[in-house]
N, CA, C and O atoms as a Maestro MAE file, in Angstrom:
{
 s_m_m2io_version
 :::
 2.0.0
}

f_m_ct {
 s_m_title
 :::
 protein
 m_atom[336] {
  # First column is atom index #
  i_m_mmod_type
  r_m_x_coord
  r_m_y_coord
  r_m_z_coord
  i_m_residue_number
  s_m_chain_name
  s_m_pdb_residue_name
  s_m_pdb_atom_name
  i_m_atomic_number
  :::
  1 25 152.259 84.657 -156.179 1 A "UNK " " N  " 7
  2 3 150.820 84.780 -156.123 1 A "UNK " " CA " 6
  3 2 150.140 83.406 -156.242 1 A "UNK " " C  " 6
  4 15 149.181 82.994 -155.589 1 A "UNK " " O  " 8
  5 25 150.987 82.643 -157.421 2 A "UNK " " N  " 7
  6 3 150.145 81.528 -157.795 2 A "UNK " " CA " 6
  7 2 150.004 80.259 -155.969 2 A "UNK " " C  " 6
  8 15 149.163 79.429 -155.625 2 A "UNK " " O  " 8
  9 25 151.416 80.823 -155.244 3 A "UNK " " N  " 7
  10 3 151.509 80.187 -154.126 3 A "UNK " " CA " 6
  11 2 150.705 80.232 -153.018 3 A "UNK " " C  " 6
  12 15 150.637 79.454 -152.068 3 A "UNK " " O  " 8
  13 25 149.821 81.718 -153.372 4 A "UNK " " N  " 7
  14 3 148.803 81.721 -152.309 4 A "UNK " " CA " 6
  15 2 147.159 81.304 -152.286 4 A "UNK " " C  " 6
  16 15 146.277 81.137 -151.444 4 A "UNK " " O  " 8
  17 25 147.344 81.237 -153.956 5 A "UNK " " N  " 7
  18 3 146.150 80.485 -154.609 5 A "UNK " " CA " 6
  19 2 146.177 79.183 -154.505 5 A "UNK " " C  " 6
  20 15 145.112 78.566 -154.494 5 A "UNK " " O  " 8
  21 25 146.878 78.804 -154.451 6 A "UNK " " N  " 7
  22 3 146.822 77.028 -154.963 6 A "UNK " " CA " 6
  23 2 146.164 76.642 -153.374 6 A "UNK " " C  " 6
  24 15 144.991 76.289 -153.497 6 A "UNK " " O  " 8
  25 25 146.516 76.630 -152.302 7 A "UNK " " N  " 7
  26 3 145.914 76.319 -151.358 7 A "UNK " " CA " 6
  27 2 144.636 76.674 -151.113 7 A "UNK " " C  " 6
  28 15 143.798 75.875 -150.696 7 A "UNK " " O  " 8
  29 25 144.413 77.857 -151.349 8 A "UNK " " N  " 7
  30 3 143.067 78.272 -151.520 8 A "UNK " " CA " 6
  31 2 141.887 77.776 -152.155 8 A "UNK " " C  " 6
  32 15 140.698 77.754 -151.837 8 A "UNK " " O  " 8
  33 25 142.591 77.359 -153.210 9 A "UNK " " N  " 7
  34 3 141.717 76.392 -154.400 9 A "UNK " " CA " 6
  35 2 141.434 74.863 -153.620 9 A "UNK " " C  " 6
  36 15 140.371 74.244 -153.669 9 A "UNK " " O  " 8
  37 25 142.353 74.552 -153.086 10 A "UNK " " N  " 7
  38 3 142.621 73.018 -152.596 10 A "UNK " " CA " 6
  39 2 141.541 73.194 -151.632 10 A "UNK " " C  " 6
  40 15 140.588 72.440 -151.827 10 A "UNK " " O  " 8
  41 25 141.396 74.324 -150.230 11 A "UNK " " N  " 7
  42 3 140.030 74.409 -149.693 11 A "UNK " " CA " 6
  43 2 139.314 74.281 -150.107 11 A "UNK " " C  " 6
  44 15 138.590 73.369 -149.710 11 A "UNK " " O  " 8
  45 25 138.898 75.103 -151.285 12 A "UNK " " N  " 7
  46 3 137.761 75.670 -151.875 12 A "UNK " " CA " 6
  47 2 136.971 74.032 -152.469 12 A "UNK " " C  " 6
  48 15 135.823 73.598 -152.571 12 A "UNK " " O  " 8
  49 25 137.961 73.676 -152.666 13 A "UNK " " N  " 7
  50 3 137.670 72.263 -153.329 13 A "UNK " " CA " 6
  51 2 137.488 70.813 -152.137 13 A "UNK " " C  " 6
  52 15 137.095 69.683 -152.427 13 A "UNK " " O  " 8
  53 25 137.765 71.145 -151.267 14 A "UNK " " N  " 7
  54 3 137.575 70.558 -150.343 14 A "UNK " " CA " 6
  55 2 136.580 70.652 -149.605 14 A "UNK " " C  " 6
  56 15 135.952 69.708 -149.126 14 A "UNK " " O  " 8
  57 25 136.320 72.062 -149.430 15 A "UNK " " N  " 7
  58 3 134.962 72.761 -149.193 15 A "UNK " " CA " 6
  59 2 133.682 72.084 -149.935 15 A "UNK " " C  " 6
  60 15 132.976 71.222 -149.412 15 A "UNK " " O  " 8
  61 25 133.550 72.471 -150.882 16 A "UNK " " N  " 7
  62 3 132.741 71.814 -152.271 16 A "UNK " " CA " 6
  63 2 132.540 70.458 -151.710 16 A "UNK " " C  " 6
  64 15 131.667 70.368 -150.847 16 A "UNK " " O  " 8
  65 25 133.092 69.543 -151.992 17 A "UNK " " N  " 7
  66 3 132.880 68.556 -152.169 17 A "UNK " " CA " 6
  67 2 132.357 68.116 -149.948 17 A "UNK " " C  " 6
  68 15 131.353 67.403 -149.924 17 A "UNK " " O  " 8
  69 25 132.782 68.382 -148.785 18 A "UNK " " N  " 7
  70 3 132.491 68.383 -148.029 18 A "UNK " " CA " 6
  71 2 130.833 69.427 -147.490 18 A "UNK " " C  " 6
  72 15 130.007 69.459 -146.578 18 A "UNK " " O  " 8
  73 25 131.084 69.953 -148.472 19 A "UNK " " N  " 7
  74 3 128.844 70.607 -149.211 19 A "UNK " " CA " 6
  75 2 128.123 69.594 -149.684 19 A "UNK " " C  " 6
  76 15 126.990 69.290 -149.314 19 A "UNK " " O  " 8
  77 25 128.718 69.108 -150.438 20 A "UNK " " N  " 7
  78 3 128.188 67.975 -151.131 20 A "UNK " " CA " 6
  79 2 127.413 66.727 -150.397 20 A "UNK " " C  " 6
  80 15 126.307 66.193 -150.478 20 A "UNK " " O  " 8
  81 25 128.966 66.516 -149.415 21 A "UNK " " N  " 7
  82 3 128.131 65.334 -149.115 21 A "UNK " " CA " 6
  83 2 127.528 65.453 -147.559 21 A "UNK " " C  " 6
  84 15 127.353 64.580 -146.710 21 A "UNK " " O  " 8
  85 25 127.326 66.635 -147.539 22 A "UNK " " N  " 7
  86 3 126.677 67.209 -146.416 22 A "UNK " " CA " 6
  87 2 125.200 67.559 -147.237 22 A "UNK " " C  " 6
  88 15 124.340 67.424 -146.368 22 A "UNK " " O  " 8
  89 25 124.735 67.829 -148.134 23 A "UNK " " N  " 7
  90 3 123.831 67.952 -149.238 23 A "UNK " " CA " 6
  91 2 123.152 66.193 -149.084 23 A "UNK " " C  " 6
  92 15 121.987 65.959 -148.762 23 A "UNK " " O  " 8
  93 25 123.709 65.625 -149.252 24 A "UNK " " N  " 7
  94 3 123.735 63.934 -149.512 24 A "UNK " " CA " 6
  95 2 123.281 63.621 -148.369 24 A "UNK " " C  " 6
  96 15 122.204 63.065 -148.582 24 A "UNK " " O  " 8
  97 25 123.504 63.661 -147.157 25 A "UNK " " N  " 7
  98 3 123.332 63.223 -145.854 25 A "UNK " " CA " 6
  99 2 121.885 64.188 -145.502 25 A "UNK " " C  " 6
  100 15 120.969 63.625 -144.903 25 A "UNK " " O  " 8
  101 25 121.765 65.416 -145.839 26 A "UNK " " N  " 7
  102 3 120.888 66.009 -145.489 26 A "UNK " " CA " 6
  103 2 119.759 65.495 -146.393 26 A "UNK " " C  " 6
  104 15 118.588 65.855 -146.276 26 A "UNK " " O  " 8
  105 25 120.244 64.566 -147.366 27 A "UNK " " N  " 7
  106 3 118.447 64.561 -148.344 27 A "UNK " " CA " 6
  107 2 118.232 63.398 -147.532 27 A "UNK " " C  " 6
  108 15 117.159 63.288 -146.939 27 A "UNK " " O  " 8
  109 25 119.281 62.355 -147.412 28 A "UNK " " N  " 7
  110 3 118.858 61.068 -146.423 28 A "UNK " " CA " 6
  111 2 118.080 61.237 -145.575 28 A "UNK " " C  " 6
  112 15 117.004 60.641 -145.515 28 A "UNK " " O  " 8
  113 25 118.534 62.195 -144.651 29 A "UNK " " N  " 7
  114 3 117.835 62.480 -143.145 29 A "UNK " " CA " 6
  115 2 116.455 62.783 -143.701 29 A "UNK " " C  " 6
  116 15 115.560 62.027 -143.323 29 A "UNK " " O  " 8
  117 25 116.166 63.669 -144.454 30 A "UNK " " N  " 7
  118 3 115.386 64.126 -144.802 30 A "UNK " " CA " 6
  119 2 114.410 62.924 -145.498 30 A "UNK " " C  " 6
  120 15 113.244 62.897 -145.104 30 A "UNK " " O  " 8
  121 25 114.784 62.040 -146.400 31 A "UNK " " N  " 7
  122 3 113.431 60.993 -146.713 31 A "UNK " " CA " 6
  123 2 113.930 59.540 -145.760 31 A "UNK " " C  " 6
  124 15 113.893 58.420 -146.269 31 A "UNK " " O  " 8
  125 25 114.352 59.759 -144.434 32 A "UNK " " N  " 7
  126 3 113.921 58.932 -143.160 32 A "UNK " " CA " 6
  127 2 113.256 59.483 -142.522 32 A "UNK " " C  " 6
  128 15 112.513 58.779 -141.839 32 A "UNK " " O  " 8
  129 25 113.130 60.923 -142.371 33 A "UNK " " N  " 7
  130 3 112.215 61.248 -141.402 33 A "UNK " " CA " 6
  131 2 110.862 61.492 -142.183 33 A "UNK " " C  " 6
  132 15 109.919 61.596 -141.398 33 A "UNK " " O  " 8
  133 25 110.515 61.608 -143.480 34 A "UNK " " N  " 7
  134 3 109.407 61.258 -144.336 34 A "UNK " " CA " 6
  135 2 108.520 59.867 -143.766 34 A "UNK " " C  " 6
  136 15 107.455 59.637 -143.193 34 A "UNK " " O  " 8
  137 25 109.909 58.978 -144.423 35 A "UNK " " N  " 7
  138 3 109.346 57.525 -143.926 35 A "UNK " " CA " 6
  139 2 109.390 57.642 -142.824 35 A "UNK " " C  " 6
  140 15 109.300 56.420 -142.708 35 A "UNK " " O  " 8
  141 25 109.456 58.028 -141.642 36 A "UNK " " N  " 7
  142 3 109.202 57.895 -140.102 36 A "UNK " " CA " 6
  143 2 107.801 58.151 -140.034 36 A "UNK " " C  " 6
  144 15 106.905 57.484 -139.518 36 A "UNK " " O  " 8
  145 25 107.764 59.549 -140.824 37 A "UNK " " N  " 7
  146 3 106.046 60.750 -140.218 37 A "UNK " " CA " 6
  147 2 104.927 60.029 -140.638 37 A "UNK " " C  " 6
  148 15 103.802 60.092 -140.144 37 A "UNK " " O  " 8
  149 25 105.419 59.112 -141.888 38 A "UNK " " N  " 7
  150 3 104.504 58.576 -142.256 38 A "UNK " " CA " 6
  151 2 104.159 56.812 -141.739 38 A "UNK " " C  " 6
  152 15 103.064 56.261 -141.851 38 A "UNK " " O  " 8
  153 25 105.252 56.274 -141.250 39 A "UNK " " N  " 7
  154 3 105.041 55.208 -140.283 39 A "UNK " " CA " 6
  155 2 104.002 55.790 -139.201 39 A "UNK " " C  " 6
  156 15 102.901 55.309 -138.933 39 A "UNK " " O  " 8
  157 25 104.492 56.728 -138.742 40 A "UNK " " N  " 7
  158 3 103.812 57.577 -137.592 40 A "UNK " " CA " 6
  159 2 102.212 57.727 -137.883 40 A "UNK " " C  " 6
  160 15 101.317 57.470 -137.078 40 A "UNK " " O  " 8
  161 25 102.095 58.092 -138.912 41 A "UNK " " N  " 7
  162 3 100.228 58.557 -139.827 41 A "UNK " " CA " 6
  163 2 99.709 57.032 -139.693 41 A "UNK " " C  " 6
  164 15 98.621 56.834 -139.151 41 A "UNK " " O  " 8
  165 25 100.431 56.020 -140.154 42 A "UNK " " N  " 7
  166 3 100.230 54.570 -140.141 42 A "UNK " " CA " 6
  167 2 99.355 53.910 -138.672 42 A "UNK " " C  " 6
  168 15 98.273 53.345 -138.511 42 A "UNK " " O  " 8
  169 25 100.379 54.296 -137.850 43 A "UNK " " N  " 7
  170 3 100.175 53.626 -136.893 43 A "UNK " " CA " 6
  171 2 98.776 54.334 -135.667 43 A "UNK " " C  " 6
  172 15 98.041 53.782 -134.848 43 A "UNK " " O  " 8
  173 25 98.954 55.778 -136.112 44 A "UNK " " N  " 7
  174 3 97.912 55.876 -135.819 44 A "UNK " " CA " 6
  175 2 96.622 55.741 -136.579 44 A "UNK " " C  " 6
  176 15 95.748 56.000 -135.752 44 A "UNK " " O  " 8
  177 25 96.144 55.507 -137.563 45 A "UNK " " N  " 7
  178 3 94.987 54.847 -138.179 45 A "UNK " " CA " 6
  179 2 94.958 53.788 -137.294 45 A "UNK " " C  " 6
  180 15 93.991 53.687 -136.539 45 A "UNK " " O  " 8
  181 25 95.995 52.855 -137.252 46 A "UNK " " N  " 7
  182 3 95.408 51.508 -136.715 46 A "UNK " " CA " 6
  183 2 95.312 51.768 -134.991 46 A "UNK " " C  " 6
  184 15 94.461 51.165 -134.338 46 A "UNK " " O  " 8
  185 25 96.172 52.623 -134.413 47 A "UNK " " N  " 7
  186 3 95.469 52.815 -132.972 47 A "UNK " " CA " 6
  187 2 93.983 53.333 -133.027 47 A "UNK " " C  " 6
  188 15 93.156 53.184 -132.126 47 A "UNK " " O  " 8
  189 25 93.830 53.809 -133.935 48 A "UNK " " N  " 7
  190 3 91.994 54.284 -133.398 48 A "UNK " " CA " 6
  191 2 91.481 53.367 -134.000 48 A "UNK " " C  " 6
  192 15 90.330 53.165 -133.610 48 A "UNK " " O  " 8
  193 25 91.964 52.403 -135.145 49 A "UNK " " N  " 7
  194 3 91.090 51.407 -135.192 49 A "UNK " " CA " 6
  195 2 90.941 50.517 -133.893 49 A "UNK " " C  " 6
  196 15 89.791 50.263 -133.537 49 A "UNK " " O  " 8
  197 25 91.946 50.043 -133.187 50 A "UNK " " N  " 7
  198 3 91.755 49.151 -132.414 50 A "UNK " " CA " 6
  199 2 91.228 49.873 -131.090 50 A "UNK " " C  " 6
  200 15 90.680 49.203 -130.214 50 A "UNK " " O  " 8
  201 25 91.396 51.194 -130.965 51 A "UNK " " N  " 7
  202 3 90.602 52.155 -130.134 51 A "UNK " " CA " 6
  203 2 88.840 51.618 -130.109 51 A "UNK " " C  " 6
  204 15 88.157 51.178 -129.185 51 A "UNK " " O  " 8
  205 25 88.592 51.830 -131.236 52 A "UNK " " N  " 7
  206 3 87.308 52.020 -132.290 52 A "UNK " " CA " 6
  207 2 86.709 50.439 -131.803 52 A "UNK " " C  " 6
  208 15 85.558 50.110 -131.515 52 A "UNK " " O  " 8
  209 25 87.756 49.763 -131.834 53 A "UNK " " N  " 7
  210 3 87.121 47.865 -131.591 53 A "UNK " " CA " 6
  211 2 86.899 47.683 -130.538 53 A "UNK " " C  " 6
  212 15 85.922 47.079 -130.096 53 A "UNK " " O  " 8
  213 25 87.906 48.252 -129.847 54 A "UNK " " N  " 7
  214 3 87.880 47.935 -127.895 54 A "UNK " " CA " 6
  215 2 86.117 48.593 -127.663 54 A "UNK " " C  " 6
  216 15 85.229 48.041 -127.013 54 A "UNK " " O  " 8
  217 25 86.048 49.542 -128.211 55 A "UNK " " N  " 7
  218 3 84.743 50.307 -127.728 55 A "UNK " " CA " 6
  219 2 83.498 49.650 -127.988 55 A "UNK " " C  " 6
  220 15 82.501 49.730 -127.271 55 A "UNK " " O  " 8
  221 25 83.641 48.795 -129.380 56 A "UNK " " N  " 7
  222 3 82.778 48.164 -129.691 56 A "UNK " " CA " 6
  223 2 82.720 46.717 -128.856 56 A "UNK " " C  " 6
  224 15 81.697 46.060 -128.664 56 A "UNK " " O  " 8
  225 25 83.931 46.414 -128.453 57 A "UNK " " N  " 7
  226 3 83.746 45.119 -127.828 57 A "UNK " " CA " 6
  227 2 83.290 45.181 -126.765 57 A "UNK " " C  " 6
  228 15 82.472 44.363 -126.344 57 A "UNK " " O  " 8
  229 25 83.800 46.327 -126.005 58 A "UNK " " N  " 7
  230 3 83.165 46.795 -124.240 58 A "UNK " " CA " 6
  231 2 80.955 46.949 -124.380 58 A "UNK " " C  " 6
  232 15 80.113 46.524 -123.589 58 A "UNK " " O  " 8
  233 25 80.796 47.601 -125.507 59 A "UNK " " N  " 7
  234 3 79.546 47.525 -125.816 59 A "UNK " " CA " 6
  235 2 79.051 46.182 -126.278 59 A "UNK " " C  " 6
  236 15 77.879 45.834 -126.135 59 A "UNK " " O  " 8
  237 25 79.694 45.668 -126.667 60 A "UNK " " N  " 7
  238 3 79.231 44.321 -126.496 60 A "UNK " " CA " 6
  239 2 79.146 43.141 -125.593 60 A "UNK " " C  " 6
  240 15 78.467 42.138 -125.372 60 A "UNK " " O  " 8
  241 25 80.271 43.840 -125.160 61 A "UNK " " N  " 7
  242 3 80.363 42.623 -123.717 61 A "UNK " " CA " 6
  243 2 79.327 43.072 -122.589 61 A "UNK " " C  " 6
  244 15 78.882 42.318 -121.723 61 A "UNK " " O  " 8
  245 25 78.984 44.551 -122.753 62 A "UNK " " N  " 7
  246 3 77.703 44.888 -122.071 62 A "UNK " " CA " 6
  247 2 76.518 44.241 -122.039 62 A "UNK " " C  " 6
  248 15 75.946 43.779 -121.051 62 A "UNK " " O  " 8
  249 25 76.149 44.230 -123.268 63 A "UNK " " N  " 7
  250 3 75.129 43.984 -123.949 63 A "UNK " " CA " 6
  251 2 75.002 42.461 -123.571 63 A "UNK " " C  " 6
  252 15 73.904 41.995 -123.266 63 A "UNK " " O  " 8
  253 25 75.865 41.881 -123.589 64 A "UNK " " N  " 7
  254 3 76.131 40.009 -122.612 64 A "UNK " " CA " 6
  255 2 75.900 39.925 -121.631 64 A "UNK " " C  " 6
  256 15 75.209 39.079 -121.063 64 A "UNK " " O  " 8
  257 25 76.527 40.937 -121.173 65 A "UNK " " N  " 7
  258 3 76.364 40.961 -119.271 65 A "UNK " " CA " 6
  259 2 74.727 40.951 -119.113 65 A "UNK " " C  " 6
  260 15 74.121 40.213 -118.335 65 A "UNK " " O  " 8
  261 25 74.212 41.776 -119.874 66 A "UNK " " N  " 7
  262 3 72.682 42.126 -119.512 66 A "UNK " " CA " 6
  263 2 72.415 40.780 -119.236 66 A "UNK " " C  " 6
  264 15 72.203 40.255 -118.143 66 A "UNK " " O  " 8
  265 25 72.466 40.061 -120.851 67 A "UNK " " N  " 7
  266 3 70.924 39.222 -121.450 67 A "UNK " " CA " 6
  267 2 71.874 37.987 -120.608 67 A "UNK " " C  " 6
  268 15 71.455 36.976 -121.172 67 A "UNK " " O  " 8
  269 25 72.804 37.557 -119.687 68 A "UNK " " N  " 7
  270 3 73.183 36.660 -119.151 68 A "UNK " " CA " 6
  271 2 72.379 37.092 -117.656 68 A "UNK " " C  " 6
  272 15 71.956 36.186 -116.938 68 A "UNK " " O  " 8
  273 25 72.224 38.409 -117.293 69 A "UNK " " N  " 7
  274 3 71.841 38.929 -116.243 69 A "UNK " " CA " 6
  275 2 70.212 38.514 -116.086 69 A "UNK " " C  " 6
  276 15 69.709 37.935 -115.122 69 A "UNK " " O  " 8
  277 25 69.528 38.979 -117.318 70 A "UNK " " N  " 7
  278 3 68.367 38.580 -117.335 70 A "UNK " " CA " 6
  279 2 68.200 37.471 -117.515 70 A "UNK " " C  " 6
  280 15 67.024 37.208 -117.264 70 A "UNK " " O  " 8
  281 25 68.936 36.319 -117.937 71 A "UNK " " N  " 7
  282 3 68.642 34.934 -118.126 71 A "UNK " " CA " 6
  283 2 68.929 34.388 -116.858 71 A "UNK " " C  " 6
  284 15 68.290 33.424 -116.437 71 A "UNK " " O  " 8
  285 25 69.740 34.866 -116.281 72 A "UNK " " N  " 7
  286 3 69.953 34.126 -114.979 72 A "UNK " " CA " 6
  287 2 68.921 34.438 -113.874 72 A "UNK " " C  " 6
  288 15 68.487 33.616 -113.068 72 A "UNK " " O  " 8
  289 25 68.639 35.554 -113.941 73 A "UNK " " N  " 7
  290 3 67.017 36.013 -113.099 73 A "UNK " " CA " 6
  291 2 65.958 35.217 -113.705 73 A "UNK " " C  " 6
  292 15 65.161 34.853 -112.840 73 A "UNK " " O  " 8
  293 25 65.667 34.828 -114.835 74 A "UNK " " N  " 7
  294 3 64.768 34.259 -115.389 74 A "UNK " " CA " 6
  295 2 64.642 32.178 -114.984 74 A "UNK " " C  " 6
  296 15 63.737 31.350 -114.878 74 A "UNK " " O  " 8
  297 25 66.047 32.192 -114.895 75 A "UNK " " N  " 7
  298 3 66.203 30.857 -114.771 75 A "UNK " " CA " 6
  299 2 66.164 30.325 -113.134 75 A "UNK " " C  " 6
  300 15 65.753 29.228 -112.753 75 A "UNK " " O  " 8
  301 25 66.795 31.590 -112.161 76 A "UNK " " N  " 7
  302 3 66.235 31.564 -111.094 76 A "UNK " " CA " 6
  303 2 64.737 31.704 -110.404 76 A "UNK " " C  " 6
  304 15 64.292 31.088 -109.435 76 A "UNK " " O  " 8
  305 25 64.129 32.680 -111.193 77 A "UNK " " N  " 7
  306 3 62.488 32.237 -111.008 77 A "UNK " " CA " 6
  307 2 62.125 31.087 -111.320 77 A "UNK " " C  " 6
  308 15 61.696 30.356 -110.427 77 A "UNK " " O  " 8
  309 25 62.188 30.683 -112.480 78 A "UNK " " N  " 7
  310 3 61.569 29.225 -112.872 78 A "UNK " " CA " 6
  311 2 62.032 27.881 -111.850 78 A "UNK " " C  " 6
  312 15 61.469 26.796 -111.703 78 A "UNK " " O  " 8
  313 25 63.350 28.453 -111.186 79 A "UNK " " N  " 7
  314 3 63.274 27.098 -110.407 79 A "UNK " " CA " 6
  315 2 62.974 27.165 -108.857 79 A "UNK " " C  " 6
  316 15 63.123 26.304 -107.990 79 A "UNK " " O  " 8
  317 25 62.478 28.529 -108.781 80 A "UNK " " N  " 7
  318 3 62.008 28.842 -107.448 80 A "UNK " " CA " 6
  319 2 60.433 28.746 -107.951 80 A "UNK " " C  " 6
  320 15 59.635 28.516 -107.042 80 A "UNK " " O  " 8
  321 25 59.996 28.863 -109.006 81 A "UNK " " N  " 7
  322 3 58.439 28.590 -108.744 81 A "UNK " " CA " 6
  323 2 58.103 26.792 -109.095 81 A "UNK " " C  " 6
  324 15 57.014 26.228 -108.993 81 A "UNK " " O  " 8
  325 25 59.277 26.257 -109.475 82 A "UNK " " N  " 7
  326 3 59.043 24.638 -109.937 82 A "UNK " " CA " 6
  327 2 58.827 24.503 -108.444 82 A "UNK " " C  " 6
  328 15 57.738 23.929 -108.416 82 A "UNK " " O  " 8
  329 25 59.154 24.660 -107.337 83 A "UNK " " N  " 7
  330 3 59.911 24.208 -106.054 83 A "UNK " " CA " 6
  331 2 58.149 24.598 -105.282 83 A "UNK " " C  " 6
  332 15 57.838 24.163 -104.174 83 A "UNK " " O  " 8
  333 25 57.299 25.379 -106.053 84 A "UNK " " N  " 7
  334 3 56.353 25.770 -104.984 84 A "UNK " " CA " 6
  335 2 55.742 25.058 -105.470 84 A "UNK " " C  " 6
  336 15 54.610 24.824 -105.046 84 A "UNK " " O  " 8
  :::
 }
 m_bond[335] {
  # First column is bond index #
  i_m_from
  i_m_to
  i_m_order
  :::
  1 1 2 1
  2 2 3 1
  3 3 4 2
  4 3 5 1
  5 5 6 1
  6 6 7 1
  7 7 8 2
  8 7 9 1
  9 9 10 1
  10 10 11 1
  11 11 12 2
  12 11 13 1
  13 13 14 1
  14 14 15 1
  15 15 16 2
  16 15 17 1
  17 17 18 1
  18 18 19 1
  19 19 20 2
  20 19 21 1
  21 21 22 1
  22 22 23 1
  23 23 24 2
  24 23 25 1
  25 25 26 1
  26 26 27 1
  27 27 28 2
  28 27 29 1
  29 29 30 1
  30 30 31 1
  31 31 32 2
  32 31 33 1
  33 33 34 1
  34 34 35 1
  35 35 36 2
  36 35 37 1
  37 37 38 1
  38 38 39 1
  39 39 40 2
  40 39 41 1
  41 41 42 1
  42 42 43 1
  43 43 44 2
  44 43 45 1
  45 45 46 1
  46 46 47 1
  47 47 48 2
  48 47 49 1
  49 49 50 1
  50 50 51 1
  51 51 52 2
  52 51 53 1
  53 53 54 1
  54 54 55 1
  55 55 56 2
  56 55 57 1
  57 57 58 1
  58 58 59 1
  59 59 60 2
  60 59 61 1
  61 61 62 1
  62 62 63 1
  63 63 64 2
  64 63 65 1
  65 65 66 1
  66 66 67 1
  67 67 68 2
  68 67 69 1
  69 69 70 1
  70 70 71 1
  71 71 72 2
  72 71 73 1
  73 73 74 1
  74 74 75 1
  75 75 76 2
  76 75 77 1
  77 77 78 1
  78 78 79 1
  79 79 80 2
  80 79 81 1
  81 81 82 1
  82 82 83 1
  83 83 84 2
  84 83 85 1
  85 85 86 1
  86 86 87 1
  87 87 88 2
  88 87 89 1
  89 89 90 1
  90 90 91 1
  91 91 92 2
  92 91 93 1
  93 93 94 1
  94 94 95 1
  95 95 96 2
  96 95 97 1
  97 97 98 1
  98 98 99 1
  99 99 100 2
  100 99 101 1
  101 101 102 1
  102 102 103 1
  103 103 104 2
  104 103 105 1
  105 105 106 1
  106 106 107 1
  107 107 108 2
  108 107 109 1
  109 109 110 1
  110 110 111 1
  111 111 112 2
  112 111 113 1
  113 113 114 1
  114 114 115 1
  115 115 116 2
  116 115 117 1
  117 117 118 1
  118 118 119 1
  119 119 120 2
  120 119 121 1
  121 121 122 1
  122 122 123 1
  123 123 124 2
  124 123 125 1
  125 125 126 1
  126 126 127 1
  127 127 128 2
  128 127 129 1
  129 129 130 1
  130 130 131 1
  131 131 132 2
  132 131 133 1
  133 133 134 1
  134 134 135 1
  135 135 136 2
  136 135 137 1
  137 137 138 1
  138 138 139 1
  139 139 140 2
  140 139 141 1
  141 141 142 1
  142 142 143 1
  143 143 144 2
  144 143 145 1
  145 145 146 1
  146 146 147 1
  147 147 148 2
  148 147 149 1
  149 149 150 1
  150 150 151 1
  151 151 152 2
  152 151 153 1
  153 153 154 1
  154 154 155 1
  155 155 156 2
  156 155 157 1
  157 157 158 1
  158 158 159 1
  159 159 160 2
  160 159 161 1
  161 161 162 1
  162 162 163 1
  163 163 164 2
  164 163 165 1
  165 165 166 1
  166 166 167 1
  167 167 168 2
  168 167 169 1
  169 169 170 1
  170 170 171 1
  171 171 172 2
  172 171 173 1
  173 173 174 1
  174 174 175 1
  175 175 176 2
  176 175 177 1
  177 177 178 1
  178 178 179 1
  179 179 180 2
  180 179 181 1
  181 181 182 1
  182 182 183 1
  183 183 184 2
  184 183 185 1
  185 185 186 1
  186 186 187 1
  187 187 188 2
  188 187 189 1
  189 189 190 1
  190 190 191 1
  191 191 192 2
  192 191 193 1
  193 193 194 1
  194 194 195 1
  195 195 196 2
  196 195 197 1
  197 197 198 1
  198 198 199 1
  199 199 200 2
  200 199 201 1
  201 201 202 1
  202 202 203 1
  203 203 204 2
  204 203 205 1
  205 205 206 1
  206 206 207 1
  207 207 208 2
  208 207 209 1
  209 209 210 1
  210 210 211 1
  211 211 212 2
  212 211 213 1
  213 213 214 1
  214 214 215 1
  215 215 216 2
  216 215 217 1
  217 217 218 1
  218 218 219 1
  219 219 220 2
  220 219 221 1
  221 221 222 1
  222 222 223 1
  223 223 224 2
  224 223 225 1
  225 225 226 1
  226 226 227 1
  227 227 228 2
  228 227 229 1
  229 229 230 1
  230 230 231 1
  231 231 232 2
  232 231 233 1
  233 233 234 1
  234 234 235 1
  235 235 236 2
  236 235 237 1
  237 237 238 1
  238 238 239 1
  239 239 240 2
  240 239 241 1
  241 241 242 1
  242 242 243 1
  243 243 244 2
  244 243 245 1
  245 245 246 1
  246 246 247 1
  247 247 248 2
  248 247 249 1
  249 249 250 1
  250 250 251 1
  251 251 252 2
  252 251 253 1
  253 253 254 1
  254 254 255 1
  255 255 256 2
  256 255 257 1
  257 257 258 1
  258 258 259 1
  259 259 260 2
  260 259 261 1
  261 261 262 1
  262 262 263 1
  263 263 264 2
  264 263 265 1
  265 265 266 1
  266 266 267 1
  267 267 268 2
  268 267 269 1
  269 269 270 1
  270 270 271 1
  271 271 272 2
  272 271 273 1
  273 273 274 1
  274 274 275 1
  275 275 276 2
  276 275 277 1
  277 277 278 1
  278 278 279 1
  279 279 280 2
  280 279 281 1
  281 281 282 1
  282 282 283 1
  283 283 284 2
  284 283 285 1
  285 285 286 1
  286 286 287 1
  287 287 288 2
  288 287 289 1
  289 289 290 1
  290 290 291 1
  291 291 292 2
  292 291 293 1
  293 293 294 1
  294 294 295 1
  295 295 296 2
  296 295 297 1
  297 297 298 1
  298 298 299 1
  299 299 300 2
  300 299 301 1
  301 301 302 1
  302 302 303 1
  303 303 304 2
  304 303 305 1
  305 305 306 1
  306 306 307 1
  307 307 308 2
  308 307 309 1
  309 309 310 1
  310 310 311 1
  311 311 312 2
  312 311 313 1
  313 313 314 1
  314 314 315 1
  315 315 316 2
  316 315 317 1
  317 317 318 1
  318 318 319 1
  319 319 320 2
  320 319 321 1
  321 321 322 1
  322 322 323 1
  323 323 324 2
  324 323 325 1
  325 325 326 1
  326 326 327 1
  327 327 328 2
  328 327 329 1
  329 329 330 1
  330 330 331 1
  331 331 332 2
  332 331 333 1
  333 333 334 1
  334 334 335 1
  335 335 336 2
  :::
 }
}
């Protein structure tokens, strides 16, 4: 009897300990993909920040275009009426 146990035990124990470090590997995976989701949360804050800047810069570079637009109409009158 004891001959059909002893191997059994030797699985059983082999078993166990191959739980284990299958237990071990699974908490790893588990706080890399934490630190991933949260790299992930990271990086998007800063994409809509720089989302958020581009928008502000395009409105600003608008806002240039104008008053260069109107200065240059302005500066073209003045030297078309110096000329009359």
């Amino acid at each position: 009897m004891l001959k059909r146990v002893d191997p059994l035990r030797k699985e059983l124990k082999d078993l166990e300990t191959k739980a284990e470090d299958t237990r071990q590997k699974g908490e790893e995976i588990t706080k890399i993909i934490a630190e991933l989701e949260a790299s992930i949360a990271k990086y998007k804050e800063e994409y809509a920040m720089v989302i958020s800047d581009a928008s502000v810069i395009k409105n600003d570079l608008s806002t240039v275009e104008k008053k260069v637009s109107s200065s240059f109409v302005c500066v073209t009158l003045r030297r078309v009426s110096s000329l009359h």
